[in-house]
Backbone as CSV, one residue per row, in Angstrom:
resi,resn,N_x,N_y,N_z,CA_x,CA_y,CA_z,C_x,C_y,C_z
1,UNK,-81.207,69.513,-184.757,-80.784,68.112,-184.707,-79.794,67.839,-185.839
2,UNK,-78.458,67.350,-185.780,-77.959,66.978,-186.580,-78.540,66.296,-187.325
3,UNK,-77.540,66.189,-189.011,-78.314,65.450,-189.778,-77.353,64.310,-190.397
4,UNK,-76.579,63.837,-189.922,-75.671,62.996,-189.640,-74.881,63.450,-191.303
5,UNK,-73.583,62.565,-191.818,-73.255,62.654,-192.930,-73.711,61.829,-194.309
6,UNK,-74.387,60.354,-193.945,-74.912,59.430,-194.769,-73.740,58.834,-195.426
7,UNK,-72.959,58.747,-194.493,-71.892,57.460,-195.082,-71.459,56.340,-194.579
8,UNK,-71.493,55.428,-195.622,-70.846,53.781,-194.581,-69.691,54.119,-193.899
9,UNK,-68.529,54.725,-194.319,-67.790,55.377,-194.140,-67.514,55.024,-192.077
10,UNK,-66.685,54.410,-191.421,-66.415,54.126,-189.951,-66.457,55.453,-189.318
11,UNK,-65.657,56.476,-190.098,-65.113,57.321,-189.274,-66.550,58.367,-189.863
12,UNK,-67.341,58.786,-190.604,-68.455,58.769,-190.838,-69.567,58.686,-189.737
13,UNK,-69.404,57.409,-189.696,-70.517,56.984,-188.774,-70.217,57.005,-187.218
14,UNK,-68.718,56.962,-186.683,-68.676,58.057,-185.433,-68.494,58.979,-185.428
15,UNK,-68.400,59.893,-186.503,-68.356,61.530,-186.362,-69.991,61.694,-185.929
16,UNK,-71.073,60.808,-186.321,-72.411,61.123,-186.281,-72.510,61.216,-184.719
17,UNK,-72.226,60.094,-184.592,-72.225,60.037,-182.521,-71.381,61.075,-182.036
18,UNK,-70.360,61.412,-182.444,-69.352,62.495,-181.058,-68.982,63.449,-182.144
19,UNK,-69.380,63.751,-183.433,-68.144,64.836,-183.854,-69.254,66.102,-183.706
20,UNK,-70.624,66.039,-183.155,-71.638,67.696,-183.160,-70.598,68.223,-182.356
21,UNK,-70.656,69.592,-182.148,-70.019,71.001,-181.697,-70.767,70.193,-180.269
22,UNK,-69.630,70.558,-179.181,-69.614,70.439,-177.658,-69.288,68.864,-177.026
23,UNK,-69.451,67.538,-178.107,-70.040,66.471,-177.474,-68.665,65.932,-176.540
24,UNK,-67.508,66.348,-177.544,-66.249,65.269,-177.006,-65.784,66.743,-175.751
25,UNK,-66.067,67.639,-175.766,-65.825,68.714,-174.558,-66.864,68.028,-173.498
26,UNK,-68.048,67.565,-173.863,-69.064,66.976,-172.759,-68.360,65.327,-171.820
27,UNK,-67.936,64.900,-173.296,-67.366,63.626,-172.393,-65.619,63.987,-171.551
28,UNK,-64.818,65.220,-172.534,-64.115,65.794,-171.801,-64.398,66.301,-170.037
29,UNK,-65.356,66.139,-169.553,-65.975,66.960,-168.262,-66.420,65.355,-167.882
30,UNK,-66.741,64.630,-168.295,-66.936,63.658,-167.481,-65.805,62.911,-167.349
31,UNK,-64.560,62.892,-168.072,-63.685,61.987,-167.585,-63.027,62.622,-166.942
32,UNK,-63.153,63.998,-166.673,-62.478,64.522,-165.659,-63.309,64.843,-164.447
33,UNK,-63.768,63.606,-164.013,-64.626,63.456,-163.287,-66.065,64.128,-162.745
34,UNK,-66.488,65.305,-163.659,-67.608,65.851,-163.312,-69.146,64.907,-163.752
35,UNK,-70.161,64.604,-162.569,-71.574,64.455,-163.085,-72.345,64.762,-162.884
36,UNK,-72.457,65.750,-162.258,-73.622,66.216,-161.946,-73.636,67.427,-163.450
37,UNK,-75.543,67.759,-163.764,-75.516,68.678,-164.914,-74.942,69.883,-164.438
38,UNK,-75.214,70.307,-163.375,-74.289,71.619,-163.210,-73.043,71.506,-163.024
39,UNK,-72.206,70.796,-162.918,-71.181,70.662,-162.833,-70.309,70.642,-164.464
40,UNK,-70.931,69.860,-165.066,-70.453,69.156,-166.713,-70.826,70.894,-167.082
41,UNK,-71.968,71.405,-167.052,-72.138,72.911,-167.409,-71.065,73.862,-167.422
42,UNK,-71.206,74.116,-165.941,-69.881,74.988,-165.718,-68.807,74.481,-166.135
43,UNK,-68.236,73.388,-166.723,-67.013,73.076,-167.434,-66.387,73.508,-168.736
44,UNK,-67.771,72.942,-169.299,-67.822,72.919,-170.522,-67.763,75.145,-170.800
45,UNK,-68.373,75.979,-170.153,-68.015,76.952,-170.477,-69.483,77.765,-171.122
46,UNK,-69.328,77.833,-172.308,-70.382,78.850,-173.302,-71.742,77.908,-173.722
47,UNK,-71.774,76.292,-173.570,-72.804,75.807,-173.877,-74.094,75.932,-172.904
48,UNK,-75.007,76.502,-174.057,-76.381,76.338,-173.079,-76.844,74.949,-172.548
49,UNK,-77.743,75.142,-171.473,-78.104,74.068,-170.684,-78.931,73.020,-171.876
50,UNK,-79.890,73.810,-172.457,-81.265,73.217,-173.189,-79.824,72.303,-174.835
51,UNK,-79.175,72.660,-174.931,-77.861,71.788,-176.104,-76.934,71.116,-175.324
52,UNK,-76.476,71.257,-173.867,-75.787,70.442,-173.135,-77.102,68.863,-172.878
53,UNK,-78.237,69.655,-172.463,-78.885,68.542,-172.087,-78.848,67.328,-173.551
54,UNK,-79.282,68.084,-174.632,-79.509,67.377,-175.848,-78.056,66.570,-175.965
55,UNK,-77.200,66.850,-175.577,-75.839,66.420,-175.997,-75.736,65.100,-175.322
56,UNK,-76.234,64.972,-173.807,-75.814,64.186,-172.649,-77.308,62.918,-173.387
57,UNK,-78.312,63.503,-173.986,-79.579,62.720,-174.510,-78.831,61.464,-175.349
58,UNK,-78.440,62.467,-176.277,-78.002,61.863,-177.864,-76.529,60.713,-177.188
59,UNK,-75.727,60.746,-176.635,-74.400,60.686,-175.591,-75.169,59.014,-174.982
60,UNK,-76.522,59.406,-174.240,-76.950,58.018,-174.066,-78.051,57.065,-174.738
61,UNK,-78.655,57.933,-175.443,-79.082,56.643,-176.717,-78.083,56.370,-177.513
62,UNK,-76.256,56.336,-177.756,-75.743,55.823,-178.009,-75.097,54.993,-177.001
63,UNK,-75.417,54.977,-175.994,-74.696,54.059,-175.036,-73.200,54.330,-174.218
64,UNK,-73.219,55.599,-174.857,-72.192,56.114,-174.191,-71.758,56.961,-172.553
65,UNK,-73.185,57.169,-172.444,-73.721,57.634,-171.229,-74.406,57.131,-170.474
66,UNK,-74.343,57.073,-169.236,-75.770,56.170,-168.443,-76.348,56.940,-167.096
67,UNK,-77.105,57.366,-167.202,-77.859,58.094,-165.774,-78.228,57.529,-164.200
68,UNK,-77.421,57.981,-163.318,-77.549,57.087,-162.092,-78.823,58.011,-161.507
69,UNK,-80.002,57.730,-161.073,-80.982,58.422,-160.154,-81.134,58.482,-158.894
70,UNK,-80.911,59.262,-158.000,-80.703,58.747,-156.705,-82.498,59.170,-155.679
71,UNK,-83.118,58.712,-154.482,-84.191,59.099,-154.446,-83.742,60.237,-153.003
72,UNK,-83.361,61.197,-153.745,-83.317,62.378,-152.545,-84.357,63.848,-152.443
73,UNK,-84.213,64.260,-151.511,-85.181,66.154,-151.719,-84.186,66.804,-151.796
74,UNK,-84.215,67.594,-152.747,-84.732,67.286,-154.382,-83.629,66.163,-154.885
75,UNK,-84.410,65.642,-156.129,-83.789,64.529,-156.884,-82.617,65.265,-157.418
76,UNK,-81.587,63.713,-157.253,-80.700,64.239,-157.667,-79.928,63.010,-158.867
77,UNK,-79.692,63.471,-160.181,-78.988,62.384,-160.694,-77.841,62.563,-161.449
78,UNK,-76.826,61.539,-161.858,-75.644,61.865,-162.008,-75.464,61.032,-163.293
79,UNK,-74.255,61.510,-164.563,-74.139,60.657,-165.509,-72.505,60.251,-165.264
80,UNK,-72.879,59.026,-166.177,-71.505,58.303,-166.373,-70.667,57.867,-167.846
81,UNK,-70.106,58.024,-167.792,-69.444,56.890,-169.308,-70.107,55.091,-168.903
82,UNK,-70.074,55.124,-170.267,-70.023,53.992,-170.212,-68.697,53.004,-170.531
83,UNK,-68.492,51.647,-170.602,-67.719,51.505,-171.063,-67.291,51.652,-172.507
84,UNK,-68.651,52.028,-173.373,-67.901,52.263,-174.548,-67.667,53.887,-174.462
85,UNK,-67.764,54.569,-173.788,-67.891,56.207,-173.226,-66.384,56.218,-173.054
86,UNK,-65.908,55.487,-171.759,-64.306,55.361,-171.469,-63.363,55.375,-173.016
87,UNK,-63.862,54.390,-173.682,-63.042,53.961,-174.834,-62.678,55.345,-175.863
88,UNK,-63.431,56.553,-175.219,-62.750,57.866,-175.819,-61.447,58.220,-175.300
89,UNK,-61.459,57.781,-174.597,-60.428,58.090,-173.954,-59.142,58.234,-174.837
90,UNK,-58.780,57.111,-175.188,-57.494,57.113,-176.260,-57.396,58.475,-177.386
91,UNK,-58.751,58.508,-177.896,-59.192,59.505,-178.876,-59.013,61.271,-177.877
92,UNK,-59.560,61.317,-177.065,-59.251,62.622,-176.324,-57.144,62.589,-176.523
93,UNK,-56.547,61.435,-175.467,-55.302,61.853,-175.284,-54.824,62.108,-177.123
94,UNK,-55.242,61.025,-177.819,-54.625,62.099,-179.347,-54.793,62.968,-179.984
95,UNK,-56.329,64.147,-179.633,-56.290,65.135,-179.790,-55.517,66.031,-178.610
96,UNK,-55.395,65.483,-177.530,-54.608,66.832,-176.682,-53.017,66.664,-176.913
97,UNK,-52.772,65.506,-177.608,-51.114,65.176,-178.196,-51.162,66.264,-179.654
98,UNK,-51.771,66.384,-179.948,-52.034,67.239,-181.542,-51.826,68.104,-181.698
99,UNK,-52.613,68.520,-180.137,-53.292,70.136,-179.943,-51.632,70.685,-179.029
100,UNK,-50.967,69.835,-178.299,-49.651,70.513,-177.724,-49.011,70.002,-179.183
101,UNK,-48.863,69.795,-180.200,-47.833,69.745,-180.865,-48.210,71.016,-181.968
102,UNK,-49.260,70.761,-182.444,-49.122,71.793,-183.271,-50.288,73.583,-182.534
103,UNK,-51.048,73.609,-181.715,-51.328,74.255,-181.213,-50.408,74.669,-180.219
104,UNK,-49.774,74.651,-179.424,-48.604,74.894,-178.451,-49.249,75.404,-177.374
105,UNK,-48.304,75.768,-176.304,-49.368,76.023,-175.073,-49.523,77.106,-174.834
106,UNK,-48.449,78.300,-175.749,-48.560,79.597,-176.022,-49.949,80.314,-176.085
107,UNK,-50.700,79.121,-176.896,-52.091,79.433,-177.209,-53.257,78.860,-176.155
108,UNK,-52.680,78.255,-175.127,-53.727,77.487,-174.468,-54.181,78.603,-173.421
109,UNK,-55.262,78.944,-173.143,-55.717,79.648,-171.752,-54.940,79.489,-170.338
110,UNK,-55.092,79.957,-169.657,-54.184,79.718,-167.895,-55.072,78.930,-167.349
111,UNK,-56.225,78.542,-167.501,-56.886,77.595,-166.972,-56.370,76.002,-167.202
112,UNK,-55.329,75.882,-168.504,-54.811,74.849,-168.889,-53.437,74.437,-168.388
113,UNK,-52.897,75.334,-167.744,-51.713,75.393,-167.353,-51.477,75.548,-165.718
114,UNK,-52.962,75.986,-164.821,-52.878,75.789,-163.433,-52.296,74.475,-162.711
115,UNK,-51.886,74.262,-161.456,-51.545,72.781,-160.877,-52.697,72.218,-160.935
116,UNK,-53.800,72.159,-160.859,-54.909,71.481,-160.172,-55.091,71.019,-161.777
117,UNK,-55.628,72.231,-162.635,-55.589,71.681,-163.830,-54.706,70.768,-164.576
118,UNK,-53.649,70.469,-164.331,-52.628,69.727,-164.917,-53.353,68.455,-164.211
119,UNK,-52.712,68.259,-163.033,-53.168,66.861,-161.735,-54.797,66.627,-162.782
120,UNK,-55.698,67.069,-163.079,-56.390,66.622,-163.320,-56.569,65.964,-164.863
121,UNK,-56.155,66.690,-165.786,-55.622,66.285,-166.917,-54.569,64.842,-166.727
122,UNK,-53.604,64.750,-166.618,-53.107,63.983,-166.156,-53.098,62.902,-165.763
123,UNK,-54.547,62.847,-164.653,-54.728,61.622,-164.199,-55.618,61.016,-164.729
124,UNK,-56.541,61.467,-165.913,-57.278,61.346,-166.560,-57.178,60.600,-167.405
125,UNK,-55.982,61.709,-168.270,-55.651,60.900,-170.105,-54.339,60.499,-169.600
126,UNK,-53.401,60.507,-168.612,-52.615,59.846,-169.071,-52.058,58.662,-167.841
127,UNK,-52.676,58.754,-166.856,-52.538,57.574,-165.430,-52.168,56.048,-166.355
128,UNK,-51.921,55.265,-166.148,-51.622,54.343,-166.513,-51.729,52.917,-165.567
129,UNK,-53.338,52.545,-165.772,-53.590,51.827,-164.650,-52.978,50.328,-164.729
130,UNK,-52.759,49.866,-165.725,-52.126,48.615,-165.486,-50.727,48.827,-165.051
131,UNK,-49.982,49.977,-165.595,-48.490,50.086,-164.739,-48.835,50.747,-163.006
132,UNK,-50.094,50.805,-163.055,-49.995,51.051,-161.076,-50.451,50.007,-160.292
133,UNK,-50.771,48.953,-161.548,-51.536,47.483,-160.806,-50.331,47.398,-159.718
134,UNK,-50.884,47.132,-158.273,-49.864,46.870,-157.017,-49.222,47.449,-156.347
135,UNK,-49.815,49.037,-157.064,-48.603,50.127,-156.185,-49.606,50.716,-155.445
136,UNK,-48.822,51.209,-154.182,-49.816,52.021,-153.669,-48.466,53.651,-153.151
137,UNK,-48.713,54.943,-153.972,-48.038,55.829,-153.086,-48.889,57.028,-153.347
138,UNK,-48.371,58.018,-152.562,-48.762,59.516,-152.784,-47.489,60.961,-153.205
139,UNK,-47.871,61.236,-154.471,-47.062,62.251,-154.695,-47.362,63.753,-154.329
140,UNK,-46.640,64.111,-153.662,-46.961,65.675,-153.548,-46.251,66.939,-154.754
141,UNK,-47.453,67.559,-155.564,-46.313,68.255,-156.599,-46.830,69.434,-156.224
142,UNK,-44.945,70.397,-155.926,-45.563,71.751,-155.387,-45.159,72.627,-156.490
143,UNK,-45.786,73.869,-157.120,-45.328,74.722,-157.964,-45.510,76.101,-157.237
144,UNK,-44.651,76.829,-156.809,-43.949,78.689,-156.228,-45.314,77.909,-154.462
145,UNK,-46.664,78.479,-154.249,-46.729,78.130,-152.823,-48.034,77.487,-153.376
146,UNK,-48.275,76.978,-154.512,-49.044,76.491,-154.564,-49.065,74.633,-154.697
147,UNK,-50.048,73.901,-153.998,-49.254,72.518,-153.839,-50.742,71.549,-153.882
148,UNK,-50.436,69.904,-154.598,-51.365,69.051,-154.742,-51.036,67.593,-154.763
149,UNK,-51.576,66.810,-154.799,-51.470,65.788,-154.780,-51.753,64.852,-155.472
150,UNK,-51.005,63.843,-155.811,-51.808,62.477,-156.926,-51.243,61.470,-156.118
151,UNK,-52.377,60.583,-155.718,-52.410,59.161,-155.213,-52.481,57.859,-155.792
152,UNK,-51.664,57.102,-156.137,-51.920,55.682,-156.632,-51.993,54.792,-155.581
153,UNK,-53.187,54.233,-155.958,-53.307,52.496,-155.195,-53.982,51.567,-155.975
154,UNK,-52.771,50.548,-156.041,-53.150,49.399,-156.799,-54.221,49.792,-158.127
155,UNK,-54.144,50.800,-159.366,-54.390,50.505,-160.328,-55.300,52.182,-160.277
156,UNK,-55.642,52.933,-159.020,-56.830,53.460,-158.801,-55.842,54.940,-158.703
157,UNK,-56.808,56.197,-159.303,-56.059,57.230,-159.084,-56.531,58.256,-158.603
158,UNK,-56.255,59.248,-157.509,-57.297,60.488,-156.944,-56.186,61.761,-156.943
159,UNK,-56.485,62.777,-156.986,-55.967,63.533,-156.732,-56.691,64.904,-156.352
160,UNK,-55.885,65.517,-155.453,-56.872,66.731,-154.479,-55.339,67.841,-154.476
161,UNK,-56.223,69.191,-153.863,-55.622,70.386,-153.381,-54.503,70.148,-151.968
162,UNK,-53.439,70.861,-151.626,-52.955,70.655,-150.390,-51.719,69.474,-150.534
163,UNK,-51.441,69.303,-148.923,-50.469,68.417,-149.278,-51.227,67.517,-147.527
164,UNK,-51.287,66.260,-148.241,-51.748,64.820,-147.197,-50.968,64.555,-146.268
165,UNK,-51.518,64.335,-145.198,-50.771,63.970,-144.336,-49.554,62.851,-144.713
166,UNK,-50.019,62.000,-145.126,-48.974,60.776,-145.623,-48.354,61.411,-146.780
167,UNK,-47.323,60.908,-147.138,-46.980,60.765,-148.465,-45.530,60.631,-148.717
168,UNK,-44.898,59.887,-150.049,-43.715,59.508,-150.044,-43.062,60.283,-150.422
169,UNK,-43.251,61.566,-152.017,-42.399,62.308,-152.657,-42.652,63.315,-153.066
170,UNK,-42.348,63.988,-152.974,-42.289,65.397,-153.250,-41.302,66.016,-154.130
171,UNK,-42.355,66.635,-155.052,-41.868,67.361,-156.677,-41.531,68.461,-156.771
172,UNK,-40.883,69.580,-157.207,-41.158,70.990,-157.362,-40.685,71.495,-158.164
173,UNK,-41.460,72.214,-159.005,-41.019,72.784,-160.553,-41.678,74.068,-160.968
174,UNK,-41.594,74.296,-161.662,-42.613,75.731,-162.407,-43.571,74.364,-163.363
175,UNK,-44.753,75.082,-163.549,-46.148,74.316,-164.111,-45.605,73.824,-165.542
176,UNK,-44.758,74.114,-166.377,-44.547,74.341,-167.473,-44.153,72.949,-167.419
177,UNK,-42.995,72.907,-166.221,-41.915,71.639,-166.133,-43.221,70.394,-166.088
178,UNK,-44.234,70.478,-165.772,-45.025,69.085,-165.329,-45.800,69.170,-166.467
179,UNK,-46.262,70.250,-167.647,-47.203,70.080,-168.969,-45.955,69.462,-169.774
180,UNK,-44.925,70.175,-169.993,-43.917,69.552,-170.646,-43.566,68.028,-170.469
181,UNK,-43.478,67.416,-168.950,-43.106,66.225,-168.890,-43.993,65.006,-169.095
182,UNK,-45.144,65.690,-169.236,-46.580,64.690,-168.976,-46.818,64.098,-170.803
183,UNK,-46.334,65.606,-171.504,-46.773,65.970,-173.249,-45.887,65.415,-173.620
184,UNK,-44.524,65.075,-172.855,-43.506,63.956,-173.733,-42.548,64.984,-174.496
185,UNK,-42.252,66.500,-173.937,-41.351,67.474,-174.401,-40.341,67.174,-173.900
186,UNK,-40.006,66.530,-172.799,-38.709,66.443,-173.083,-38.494,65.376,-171.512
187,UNK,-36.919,64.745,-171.592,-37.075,63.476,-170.933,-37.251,64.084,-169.148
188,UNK,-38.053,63.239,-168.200,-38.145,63.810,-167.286,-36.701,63.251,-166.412
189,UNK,-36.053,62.239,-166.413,-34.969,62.275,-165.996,-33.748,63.644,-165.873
190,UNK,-33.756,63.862,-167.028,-33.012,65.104,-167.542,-33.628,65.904,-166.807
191,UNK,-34.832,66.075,-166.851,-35.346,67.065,-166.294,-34.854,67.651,-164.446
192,UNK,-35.058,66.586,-164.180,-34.713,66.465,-162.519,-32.966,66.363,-162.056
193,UNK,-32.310,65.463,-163.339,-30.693,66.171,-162.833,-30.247,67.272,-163.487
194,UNK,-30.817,68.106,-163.779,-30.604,69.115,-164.855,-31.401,70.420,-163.909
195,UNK,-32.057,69.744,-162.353,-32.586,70.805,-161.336,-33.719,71.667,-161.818
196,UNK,-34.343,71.547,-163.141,-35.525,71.874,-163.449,-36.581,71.208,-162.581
197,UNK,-36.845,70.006,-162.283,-37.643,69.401,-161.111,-36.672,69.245,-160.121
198,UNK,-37.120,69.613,-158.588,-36.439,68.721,-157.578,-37.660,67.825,-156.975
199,UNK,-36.243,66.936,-156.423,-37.219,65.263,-155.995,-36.703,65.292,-154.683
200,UNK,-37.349,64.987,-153.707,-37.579,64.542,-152.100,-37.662,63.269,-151.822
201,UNK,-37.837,62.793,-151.064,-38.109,61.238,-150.610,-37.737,60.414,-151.312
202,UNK,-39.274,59.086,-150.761,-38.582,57.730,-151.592,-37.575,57.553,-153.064
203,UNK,-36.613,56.894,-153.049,-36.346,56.781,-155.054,-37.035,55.937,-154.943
204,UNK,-37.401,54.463,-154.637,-37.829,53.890,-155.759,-39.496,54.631,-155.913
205,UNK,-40.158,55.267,-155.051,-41.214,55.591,-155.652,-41.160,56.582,-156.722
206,UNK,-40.370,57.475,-156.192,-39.451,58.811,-157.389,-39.562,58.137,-158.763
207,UNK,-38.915,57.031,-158.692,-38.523,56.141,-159.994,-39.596,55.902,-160.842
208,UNK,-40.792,55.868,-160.301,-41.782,55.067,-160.988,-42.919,56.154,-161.558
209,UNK,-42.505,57.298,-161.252,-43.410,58.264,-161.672,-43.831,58.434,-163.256
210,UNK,-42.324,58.401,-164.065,-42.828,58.420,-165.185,-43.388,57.163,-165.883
211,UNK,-43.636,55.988,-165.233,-43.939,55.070,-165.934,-45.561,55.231,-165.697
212,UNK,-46.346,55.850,-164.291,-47.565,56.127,-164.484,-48.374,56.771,-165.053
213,UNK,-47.307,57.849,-164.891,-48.064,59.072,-165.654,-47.466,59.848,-167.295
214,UNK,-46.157,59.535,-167.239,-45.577,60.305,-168.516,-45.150,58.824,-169.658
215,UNK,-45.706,57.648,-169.597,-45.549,56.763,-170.840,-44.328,56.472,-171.294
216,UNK,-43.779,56.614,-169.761,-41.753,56.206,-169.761,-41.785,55.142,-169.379
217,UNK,-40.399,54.477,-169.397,-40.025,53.428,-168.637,-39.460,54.160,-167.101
218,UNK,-39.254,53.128,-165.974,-39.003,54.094,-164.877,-37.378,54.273,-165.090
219,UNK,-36.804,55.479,-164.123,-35.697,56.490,-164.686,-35.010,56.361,-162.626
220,UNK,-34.108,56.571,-163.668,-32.590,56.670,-162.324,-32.561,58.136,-161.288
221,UNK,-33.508,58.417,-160.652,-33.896,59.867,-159.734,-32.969,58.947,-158.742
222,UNK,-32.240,60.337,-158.242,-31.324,59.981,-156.843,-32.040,61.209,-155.958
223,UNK,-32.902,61.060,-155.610,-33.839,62.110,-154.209,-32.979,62.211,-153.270
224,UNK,-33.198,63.536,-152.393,-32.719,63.414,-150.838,-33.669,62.601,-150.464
225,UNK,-33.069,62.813,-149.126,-34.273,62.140,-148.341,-34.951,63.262,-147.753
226,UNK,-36.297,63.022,-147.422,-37.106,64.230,-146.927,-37.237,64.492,-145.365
């Protein structure tokens, strides 16, 4: 059991709540949508079950966690953030701003750099739900034959494997081009007349991409049409 640090100290007294070994990797797995315990498990990697469980314990006697129970054979229950759980959020995207600036991605595993992995990262720490308040589209981003999707509607964000039947635009780059544009390496406009990304379909939906997801203002894409 931790033994906390014993200081008035702010940053002190939330290192006690989230700074033990695994906790912000635990809420890492839930904002990337995993809840079930086997699921947050297999995420998280090398942590045992019997210190994951303690983690998800300690996680909700601070209120940061909350357990949904459902009455099925066999029981099944699922955790959540809470709203003060969400409010890591900010704190995750400035360690993964840190970790691409001074860690680089040279050093990151291929698990960090897959499409699915990006789309999910992405829509996570960096979606931007008040700039999607009212929109509703679907992007298709393909990298060599591998291809996925991110959906906005009105404020809400999903993203899956494949490419949807519907959808307005279509991306295509090497993986690098979408960690780079998301991490703020370099402008994504440039990026796309400069033929490092190509763009398909709608512009004005084209247009609005980086304001959801890359913390731009929206940018002058001239797409074919698809």
């Amino acid at each position: 059991m931790s033994r906390g640090y014993g200081q008035e100290c702010v940053i002190a007294r939330a290192l006690d709540i989230v700074g033990d070994r695994w906790t912000l990797l635990v809420v890492r797995e839930l904002m990337l949508g995993k809840q079930r315990f086997t699921d947050i498990l297999d995420g998280c990697g090398k942590v045992s079950p019997n210190l994951l469980s303690d983690r998800l314990k300690k996680l909700e006697q601070h209120g940061l966690v909350e357990r949904a129970y459902f009455k099925e054979l066999p029981p099944r229950v699922e955790y959540r953030l809470t709203e003060a759980g969400n409010d890591l959020r900010n704190l995750l995207q400035a360690i993964i701003d840190w970790g691409v600036k001074h860690v680089g991605d040279n050093r990151l595993g291929p698990e960090c750099l897959d499409l699915q992995s990006w789309l999910s990262y992405a829509s996570a720490f960096y979606f931007d739900p008040t700039a999607a308040a009212g929109v509703s589209v679907t992007y298709v981003i393909k990298v060599g034959e591998d291809c996925g999707y991110l959906r906005v509607d009105n404020g809400a964000c999903d993203v899956g494997d494949g490419v949807p039947e519907h959808f307005d635009v279509v991306f295509e780059g090497e993986t690098h081009c979408w960690f780079d544009a998301v991490f703020n390496r370099y402008d994504f406009d440039e990026a796309v007349h400069s033929g490092r990304v190509r763009v398909s379909g709608s512009a004005e939906a084209a247009r609005l991409f980086p304001t959801l997801l890359c913390r731009r203002t929206a940018v002058a894409l001239v797409p074919a049409t698809v």
